[in-house]
Every structure is written in C-alpha cells, then in structure tokens.
N, C-alpha and C positions, 0 to 999 in steps of 0.2 A: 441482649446476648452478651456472652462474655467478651470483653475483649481482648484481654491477657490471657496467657498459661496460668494456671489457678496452682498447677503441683499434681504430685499422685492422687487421683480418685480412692476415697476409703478402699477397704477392704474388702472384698465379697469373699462369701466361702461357706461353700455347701458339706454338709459332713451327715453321713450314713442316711442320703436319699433315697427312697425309696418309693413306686409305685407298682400296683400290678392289680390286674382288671383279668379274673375269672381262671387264676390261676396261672397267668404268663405275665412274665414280668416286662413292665414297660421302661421302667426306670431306675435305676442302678446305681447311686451315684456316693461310694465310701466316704470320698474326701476329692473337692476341685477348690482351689484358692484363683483367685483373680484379683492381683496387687500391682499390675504392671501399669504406665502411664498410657499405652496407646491399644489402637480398639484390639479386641478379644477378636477371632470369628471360630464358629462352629459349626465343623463339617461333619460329612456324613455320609450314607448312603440314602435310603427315601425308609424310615419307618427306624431310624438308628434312635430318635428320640431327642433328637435338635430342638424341635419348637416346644414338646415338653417341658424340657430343660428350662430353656428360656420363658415360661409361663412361670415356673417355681421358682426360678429368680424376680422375677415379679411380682413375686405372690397371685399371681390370679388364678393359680392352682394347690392345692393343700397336698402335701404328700401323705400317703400312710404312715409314713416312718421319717427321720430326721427333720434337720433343721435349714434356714439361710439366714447366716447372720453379716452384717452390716457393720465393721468394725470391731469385732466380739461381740455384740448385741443381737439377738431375734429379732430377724424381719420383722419391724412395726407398722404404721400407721403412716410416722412422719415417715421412715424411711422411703414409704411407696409415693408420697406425694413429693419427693424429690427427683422420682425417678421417671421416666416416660415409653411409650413402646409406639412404637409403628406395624400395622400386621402386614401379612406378604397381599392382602386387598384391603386399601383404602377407607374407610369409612368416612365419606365427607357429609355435612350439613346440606339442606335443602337454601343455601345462602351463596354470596357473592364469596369470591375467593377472600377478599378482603375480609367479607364478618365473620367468615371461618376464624380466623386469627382474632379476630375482633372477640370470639365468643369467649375463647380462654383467656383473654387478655383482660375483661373484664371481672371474669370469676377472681382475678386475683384481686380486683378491687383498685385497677391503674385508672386515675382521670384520664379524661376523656383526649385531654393533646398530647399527651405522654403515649397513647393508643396509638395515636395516629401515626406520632415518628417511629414508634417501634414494630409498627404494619407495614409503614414506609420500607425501615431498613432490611426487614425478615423477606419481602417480597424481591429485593431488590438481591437479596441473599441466595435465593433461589431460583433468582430469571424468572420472575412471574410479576413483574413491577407495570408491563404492560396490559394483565390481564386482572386487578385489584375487581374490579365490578364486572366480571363475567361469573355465570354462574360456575360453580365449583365443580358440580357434577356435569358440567360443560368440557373438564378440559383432556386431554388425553392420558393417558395411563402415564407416563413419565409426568406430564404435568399434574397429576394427582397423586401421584407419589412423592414427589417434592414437594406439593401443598401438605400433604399429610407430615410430615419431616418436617416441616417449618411451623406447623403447631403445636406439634409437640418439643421442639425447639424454646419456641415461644415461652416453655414451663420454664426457663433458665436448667432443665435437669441435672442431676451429680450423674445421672446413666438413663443412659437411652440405650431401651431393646430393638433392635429390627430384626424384624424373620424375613427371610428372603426380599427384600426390597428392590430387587432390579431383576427377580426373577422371568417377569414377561414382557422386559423392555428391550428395544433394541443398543446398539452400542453407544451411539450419543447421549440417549438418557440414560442409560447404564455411567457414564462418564460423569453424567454430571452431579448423579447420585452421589457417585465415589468422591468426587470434590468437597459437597454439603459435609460428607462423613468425618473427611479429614480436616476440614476448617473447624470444624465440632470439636474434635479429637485434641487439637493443636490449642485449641479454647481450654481446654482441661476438662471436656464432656466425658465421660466411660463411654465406650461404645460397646456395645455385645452383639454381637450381629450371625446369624443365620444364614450362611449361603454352599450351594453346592458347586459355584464357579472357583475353582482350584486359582485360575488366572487373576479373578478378585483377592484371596484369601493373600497369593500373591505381591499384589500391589497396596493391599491397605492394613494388612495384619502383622501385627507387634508379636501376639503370641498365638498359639490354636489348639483348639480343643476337637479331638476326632474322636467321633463316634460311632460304636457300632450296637446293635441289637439291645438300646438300651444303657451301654457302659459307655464311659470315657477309656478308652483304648489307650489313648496319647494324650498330652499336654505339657507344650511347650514353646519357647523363643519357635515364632513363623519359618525363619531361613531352616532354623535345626529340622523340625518338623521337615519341613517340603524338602529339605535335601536328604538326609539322612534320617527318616523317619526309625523307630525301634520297635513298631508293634507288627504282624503278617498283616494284620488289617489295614492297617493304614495305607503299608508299601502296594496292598493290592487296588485300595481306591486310588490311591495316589498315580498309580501305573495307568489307569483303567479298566481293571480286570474287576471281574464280580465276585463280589463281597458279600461270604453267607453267614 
C-alpha cells in the first residue's frame, strides 16, 4: 500500500453519457470532471442512477453514446487495471481471509514472503489481523466488507469504486469503513464512492455529485453542495423531502 500522499489522482471526466433501455432514459451524463484530491461521493435518491454511473466509470458498462477518459485518453485496458471497485454485497472466495488477499496478490506475480508481509500489513489495516485463517465467508457483513476493501486495496489502485459500502452495517462498522476510506484517500487512492447517508457524504466528501432521474443535478466542493446547495433537487433531498 501506499505509504505517502502520491498528489492529485489523474483526471476523470465523462462527456455526452448516455444510456437508455426501451425508450426512458437511464443515464444522462453531458459533462462531469473529477480532478480534486479527496474522495468524490454520489448521492441521490433510489433509481437517480448512482451505481450506473459508477459502472461506466469503470468500464463495466458501455454506454450508447459518449465517452470516459483518463487524463484526455479513452478508458483502456491499463486504465481499468489500475482501478478497483467494491460492490454494496461482498463477493468473497470460498477461502481463509487471509487467501482471499493472497489470491490477488499472487496474480500480480509477488514472491511468496513479500505475500505474506503485505497480508500481514492489509489485515492489520483493516482489524482483521486476528481472524487471517478463518473462513472469509465466515465473517460478519462489516467484517466482509472490510475484507472486500482490503483486496481490492491490495491492487495498489489510482481509484477505487464503492457502491454503497456501509449501506447495511451498523455505526461501528459504518466507522470503521469511513477510516479504511480516508487512510486510502490520504495515501493518494481516488475514491468515488456511492452513498445515500447525507451524514457520511458529510464527513468524508471533498466534492459531490447529486443525482437525480438519471442527470447530475449538482456538482461540487462537499461544504458548498450541503450547505448552499443551487439545484430544487438537491435542496429537496438534502431537506428530506421527496424528490420526483
């Protein structure tokens, strides 16, 4: 993992995205730039088109129309192998927590005692340093969500995705998520993250991107957004009123 601030994360920036399935438009997206040093998040209502978004920024989705480019260049190949995602449910290995990490860690072709210190530190990163040989699919939803984070960690990523990641955890693991995120962040990781906790968005968000039916509504510096928001949408999630 890193251990220094690295500097600004490249460039992201989506221009004339577009999806739409059976004649209603899903996705909307003219122009979003993401250039700032600390994590991104993306709010929303339920169907505003959050986790979309963040698929197309990953490429794991092809839009109909537009592009995402990576510093001025079209999302590639290397780009996507720099980058890593966590989904809002887990997918772990039928393995000990420890080969979970051990699995990627190997793909990158690390000898075998260089493995071990860097399963050491990643575990130890994430409060999981007492449970290395329990099975993975053994451990609680906060501890599987921090195993999941810490393997995809493990890529060294330029950006890491998460879609709602503390979405069905209680406040402790919700807490300790928020920590992993910021130590990442502070490493010089991208973070783009997915969440509908205003309180989160709050506490860990540099800049935000609010969405609604599809469009980016708002996008901007966190404090400006949450205090002084400029779109009716926004001021009405933001308030908690319903947003059509």
């Amino acid at each position: 993992m890193r251990d220094v601030v690295t500097g600004t994360p490249g460039v992201l920036e989506v221009s004339g995205l577009s999806i739409a399935r059976d004649g209603k438009v899903l996705l909307d997206v003219p122009h979003l730039c993401l250039d700032g040093p600390g994590p991104t998040l993306i709010l929303g209502p339920n169907g505003a088109g959050k986790s979309l978004l963040l698929r197309c920024l990953h490429g794991l989705i092809q839009p109909d129309r537009g592009r995402v480019c990576q510093n001025g260049v079209v999302l590639n190949a290397g780009h996507k192998a720099r980058q890593a995602m966590v989904f809002q449910s887990p997918v772990l290995l039928r393995r000990s927590v420890a080969a979970n990490l051990d699995f990627v860690l190997k793909r990158q072709s690390m000898p075998r005692a260089l493995r071990k210190r860097r399963i050491e530190a990643l575990l130890a990163e994430g409060g999981l340093d007492g449970k290395a040989r329990q099975p993975a699919r053994s451990l609680s939803g906060g501890e599987a969500q921090r195993l999941a984070i810490l393997r995809a960690l493990a890529l060294d990523p330029e950006t890491l995705f998460l879609d709602e990641p503390t979405s069905a955890l209680d406040p402790s693991a919700t807490q300790m998520i928020e920590r992993m995120v910021l130590r990442a962040s502070t490493r010089g990781v991208r973070i783009v993250m997915v969440t509908h906790d205003i309180g989160q968005a709050r506490r860990l968000a540099s800049d935000i991107v609010m969405m609604q039916a599809g469009y980016v509504v708002e996008h901007g510096a966190a404090r400006r957004v949450l205090e002084t928001p400029e779109s009716d949408d926004s001021r009405r999630y933001l308030a908690g009123g319903l947003v059509t």
